[in-house]
C-alpha positions in Angstrom: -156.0 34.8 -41.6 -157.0 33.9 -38.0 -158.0 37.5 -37.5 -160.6 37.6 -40.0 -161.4 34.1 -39.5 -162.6 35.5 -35.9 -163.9 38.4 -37.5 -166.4 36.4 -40.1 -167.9 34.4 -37.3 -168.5 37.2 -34.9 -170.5 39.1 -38.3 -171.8 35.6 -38.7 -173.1 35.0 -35.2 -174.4 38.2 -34.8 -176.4 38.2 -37.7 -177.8 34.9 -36.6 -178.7 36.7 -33.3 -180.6 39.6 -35.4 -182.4 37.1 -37.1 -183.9 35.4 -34.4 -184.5 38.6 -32.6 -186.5 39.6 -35.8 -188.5 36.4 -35.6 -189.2 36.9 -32.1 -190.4 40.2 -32.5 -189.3 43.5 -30.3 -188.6 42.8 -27.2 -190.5 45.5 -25.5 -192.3 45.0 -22.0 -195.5 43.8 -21.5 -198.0 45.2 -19.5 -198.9 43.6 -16.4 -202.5 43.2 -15.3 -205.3 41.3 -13.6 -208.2 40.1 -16.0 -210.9 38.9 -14.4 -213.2 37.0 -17.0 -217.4 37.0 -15.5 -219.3 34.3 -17.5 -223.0 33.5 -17.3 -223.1 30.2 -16.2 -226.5 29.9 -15.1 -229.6 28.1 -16.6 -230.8 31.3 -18.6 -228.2 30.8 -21.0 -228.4 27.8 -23.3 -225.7 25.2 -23.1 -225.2 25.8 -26.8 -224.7 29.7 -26.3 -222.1 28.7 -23.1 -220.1 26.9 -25.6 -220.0 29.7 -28.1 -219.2 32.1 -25.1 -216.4 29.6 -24.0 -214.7 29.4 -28.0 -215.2 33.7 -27.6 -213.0 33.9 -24.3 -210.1 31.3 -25.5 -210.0 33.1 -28.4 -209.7 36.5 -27.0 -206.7 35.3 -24.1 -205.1 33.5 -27.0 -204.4 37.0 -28.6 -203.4 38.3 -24.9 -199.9 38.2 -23.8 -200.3 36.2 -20.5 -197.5 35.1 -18.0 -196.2 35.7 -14.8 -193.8 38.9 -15.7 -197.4 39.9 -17.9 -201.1 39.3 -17.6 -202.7 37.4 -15.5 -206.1 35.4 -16.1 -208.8 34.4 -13.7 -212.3 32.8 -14.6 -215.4 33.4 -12.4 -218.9 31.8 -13.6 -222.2 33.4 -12.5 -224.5 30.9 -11.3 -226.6 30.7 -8.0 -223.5 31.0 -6.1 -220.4 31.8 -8.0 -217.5 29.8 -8.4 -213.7 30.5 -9.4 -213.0 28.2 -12.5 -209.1 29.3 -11.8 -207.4 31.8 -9.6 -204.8 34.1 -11.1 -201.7 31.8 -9.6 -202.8 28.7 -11.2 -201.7 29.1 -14.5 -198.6 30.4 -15.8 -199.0 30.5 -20.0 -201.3 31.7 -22.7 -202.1 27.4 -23.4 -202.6 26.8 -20.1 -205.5 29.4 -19.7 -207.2 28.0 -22.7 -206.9 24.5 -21.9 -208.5 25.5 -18.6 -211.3 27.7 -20.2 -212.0 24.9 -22.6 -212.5 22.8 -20.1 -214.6 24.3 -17.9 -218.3 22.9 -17.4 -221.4 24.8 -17.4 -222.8 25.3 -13.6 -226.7 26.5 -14.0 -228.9 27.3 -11.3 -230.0 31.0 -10.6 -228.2 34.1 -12.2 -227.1 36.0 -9.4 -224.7 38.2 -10.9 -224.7 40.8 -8.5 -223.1 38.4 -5.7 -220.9 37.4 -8.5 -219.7 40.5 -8.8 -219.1 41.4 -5.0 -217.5 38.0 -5.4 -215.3 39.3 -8.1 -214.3 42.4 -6.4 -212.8 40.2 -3.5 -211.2 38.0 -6.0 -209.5 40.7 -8.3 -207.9 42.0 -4.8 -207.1 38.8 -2.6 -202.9 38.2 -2.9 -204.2 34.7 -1.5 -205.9 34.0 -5.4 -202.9 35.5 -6.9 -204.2 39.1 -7.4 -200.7 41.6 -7.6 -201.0 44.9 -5.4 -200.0 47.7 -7.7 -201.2 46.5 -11.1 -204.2 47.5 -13.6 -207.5 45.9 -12.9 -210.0 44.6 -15.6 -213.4 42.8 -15.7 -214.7 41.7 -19.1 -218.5 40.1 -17.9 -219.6 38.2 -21.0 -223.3 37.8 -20.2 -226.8 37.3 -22.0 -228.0 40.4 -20.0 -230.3 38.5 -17.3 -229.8 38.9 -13.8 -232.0 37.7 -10.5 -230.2 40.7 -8.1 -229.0 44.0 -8.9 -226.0 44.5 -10.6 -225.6 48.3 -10.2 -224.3 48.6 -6.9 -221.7 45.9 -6.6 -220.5 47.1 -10.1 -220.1 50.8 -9.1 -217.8 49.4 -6.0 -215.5 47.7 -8.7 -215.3 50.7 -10.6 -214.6 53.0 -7.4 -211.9 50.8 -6.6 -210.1 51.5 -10.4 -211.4 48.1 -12.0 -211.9 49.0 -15.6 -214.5 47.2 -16.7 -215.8 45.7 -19.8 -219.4 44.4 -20.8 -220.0 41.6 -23.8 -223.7 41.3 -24.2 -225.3 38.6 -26.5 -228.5 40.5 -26.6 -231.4 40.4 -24.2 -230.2 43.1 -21.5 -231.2 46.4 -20.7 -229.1 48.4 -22.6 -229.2 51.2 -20.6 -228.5 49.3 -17.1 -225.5 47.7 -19.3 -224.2 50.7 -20.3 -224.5 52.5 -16.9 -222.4 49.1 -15.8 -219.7 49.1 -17.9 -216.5 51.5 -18.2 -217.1 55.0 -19.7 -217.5 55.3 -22.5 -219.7 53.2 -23.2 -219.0 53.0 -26.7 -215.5 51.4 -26.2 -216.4 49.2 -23.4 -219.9 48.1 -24.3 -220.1 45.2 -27.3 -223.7 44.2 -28.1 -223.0 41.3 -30.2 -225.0 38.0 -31.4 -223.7 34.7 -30.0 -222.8 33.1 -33.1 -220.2 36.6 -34.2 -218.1 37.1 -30.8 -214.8 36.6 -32.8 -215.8 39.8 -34.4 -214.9 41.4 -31.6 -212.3 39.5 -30.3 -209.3 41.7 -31.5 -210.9 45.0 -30.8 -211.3 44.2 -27.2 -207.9 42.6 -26.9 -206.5 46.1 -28.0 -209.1 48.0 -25.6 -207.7 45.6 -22.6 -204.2 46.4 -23.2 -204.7 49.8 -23.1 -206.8 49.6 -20.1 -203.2 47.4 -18.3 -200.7 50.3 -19.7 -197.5 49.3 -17.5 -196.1 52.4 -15.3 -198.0 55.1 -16.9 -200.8 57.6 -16.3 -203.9 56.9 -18.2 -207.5 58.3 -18.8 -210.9 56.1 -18.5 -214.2 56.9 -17.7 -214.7 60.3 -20.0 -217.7 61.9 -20.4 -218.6 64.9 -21.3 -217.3 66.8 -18.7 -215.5 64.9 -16.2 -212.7 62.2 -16.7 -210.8 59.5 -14.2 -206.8 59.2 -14.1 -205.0 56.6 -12.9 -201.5 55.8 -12.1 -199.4 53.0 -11.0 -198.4 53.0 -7.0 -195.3 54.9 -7.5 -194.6 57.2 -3.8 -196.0 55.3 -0.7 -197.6 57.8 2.2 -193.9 58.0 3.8 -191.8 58.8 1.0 -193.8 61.9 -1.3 -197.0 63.1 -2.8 -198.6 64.1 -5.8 -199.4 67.2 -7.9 -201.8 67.0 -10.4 -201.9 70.2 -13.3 -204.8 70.4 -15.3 -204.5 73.0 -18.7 -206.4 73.4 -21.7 -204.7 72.6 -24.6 -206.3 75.2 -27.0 -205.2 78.3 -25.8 -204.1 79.6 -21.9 -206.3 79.3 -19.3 -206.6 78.6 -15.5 -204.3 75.8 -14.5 -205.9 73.7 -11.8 -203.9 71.9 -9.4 -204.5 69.2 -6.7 -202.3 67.7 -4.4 -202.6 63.7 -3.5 -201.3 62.1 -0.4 -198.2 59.7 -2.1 -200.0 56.5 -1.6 -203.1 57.8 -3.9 -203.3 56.4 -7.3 -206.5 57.8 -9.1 -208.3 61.0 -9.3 -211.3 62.2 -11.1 -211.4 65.8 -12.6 -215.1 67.2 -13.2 -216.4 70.1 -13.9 -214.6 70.3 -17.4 -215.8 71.6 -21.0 -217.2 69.3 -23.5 -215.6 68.5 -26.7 -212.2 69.9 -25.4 -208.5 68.8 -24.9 -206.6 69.0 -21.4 -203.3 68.4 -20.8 -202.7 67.0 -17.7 -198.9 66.8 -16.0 -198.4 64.1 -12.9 -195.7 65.3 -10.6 -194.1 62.8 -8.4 -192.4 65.3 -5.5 -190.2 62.8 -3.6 -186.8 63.3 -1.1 -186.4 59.5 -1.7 -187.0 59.0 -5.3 -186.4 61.0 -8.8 -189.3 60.5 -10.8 -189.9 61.9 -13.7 -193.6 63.6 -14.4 -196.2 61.8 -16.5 -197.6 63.5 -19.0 -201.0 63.1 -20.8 -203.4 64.3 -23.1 -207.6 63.7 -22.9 -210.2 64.9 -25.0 -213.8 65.2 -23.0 -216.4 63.7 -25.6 -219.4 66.3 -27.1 -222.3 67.0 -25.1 -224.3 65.3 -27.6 -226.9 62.5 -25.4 -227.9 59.8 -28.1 -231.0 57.9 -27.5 -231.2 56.8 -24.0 -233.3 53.6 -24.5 -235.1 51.5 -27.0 -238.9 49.9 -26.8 -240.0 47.2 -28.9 -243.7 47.0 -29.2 -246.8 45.7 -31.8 -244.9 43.2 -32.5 -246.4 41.1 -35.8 -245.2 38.7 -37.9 -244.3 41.2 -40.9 -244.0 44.1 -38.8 -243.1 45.9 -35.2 -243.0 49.5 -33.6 -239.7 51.0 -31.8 -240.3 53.8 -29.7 -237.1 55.4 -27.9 -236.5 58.1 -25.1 -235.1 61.0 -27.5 -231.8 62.5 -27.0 -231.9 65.2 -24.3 -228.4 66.9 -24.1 -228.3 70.7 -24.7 -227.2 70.1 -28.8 -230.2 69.1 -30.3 -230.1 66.0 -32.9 -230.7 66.3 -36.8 -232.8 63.4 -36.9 -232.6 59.8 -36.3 -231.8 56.6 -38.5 -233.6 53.2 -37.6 -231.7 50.3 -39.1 -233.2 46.4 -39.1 -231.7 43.8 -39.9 -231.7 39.9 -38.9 -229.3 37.9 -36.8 -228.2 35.7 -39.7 -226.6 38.4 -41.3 -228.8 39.4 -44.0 -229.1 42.7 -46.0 -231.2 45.5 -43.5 -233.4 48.4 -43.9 -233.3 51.8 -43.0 -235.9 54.3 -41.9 -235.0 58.3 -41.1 -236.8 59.7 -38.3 -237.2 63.8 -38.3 -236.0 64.9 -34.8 -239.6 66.0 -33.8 -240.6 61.9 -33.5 -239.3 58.9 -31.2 -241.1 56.0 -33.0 -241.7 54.4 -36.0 -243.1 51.3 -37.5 -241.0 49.1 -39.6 -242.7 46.8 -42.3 -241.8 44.1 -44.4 -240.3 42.2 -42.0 -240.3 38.1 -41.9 -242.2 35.8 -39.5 -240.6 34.4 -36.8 -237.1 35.9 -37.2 -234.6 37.6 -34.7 -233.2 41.0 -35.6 -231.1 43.5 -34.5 -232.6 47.1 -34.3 -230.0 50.2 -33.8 -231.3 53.9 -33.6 -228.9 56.3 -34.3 -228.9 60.5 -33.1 -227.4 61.9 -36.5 -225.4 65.9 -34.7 -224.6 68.7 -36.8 -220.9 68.3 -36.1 -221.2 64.7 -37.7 -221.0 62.6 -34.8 -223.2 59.8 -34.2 -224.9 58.4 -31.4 -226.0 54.9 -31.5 -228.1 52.3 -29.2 -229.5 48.6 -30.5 -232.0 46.3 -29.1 -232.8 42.7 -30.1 -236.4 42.2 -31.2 -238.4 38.9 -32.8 -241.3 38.7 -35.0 -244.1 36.2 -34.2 -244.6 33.1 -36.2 -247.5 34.0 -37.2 -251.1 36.0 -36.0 -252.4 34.0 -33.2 -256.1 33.2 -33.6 -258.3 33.5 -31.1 -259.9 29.9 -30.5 -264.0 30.2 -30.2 -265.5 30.0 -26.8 -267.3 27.1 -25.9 -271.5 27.2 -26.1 -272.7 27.5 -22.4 -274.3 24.6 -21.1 -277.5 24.4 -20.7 -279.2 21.6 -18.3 -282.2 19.7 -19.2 -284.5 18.8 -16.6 -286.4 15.5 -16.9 -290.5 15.8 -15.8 -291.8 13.5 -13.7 
């Protein structure tokens, strides 16, 4: 009996085992990263929409898997001169990040994001903040859309350097500079978003950043139509190897492009490509010292179809306003366009179609003194839709023009 006594608690304990692996989910690697969370902190935004912002970001690290063997979080405010809430090192768990986050205070002054961001850049770098050599870099810049110096410049650095960065906008930016800031495409790593519904996009971008951290493998960003980045973890140093990249179409055989990197490269941008087409695209570690398997990947180049490149908001009145934009200019012509109102608070909208000949329309019916959110969407014969919003307010009501004062006229006294 001793024999299956043994027997019954080995089935027994390994059971148990499976069961508490099953509540603990697979244990699969996580990704390991850098985030580097940018939030207005200046007197533009209102300390009510800080607090929202502040709720937004513990709820999005709460859904990110941080820790030392994982991701790592770091909080930077914009404000005259910016200031490092936490560095990377300082905290080690998902709870600790949001404690911090929910305790930090709002700084004000000036918003000088661009010196934020050159601040940024040195942060998501410095080993001496806890930045890792070696690991995926990402920016999410939660921001109102104000800024008091450039932002272009500094952001393009951050960008050249591999920083994949992502752009949270409650609503009064220029929505062309944003998008020209953020990651290509824009369309994954641009979210124009009231204050009061950032948890809407809370599990979206948590999905966007973990693809952005993928652990030891080659990975796409910045497509466009005919050009798109790769990037790769360090895994040859100058001394030991080098790289060949292979370049294919997928649909059928044509020339293979190849480029040879130097061993301690780790990005490379291939331009020059068709639109609306797949690549395959084979990373070849060559190494005396290491055997390394190739990476292999497959990216699709987005259509050469240019949606419209930037919305105008004008006449406004209290039951009406006009929104002009710059059309689409890309070599496939659009259908038409749709104009979509609709307010803030979440009521139902309205919908205008534009003939493709026209860039403007006037939208009616609208309510006094009310917030809305305006989207104009390039409708493409191949289906696909290309979409830009603007935030736009109605006056109270017509402002009157108060009567001018009778001139004066002085009455002399005879002596």
């Amino acid at each position: 009996m001793l024999p299956w006594t043994a027997l019954s608690l080995a089935l027994s304990l390994r059971l148990a085992l499976a069961r508490s692996g099953a509540e603990r989910g697979p244990l699969a690697s996580a990704p390991q990263g850098d985030l580097l969370l940018l939030l207005d902190s200046s007197a533009s935004v209102s300390h009510y929409e800080f607090s929202r912002v502040r709720e937004f970001v513990g709820q999005l690290v709460a859904l990110l898997p941080l820790g030392p063997g994982a991701l790592r979080a770091s909080l930077v405010h914009v404000g005259s001169r910016p200031h490092t809430e936490f560095p990377f090192n300082q905290h080690n768990s998902s709870q600790a990040v949001q404690d911090a986050i929910r305790a930090a205070a709002q700084r004000m002054g000036d918003t000088n994001t661009g010196l934020a961001l050159a601040y940024a850049r040195e942060q998501l770098f410095a080993e001496a903040m806890g930045a890792r050599p070696g690991v995926p870099k990402v920016l999410v810049w939660v921001t109102d859309g104000a800024s008091s110096d450039p932002v272009g410049p500094p952001m393009q650095e951050l960008k050249d350097q591999g920083v994949t960065v992502f752009i949270v906008s409650t609503g009064r930016g220029n929505l062309l500079e944003l998008s020209a800031a953020a990651s290509a495409p824009a369309q994954k790593h641009l979210h124009f978003v009231d204050v009061d519904d950032l948890h809407i996009i809370a599990r979206e971008l948590r999905g966007s950043i973990l693809d952005a951290m993928q652990p030891q493998q080659l990975y796409a960003s910045d497509v466009t139509s005919n050009s798109f980045r790769l990037a790769w973890p360090p895994l040859l140093t100058s001394d030991s190897g080098y790289y060949v990249l292979e370049l294919v179409p997928s649909a059928g055989p044509g020339a293979t492009r190849r480029q040879q990197l130097p061993g301690n490269a780790t990005n490379w941008t291939w331009a020059g490509l068709d639109p609306d087409s797949e690549y395959d695209v084979v990373l070849l570690p060559e190494s005396n010292v290491h055997l390394l398997k190739p990476q292999h990947l497959r990216v699709r180049t987005l259509p050469d179809e240019a949606g419209p490149e930037r919305i105008v908001i004008s006449h406004a009145r209290p039951h009406s306003l006009r929104v002009s934009w710059a059309p689409a200019l890309g070599p496939v012509a659009a259908l038409g366009y749709q104009v979509q109102i609709g307010p803030l608070s979440g009521s139902a909208a309205q919908r205008v179609d534009v003939p493709a000949g026209r860039n403007s329309t006037t939208l009616q019916g609208l309510a006094p003194g009310t917030a809305y959110l305006v989207t104009v969407t390039a409708a493409f014969r191949s289906g696909h839709e290309r979409a830009l919003s603007a935030k736009a307010c109605t006056p109270v009501g017509e402002r009157s023009r108060a009567p001018r004062p009778a001139p004066q006229v002085a009455v002399g006294r005879g002596g």
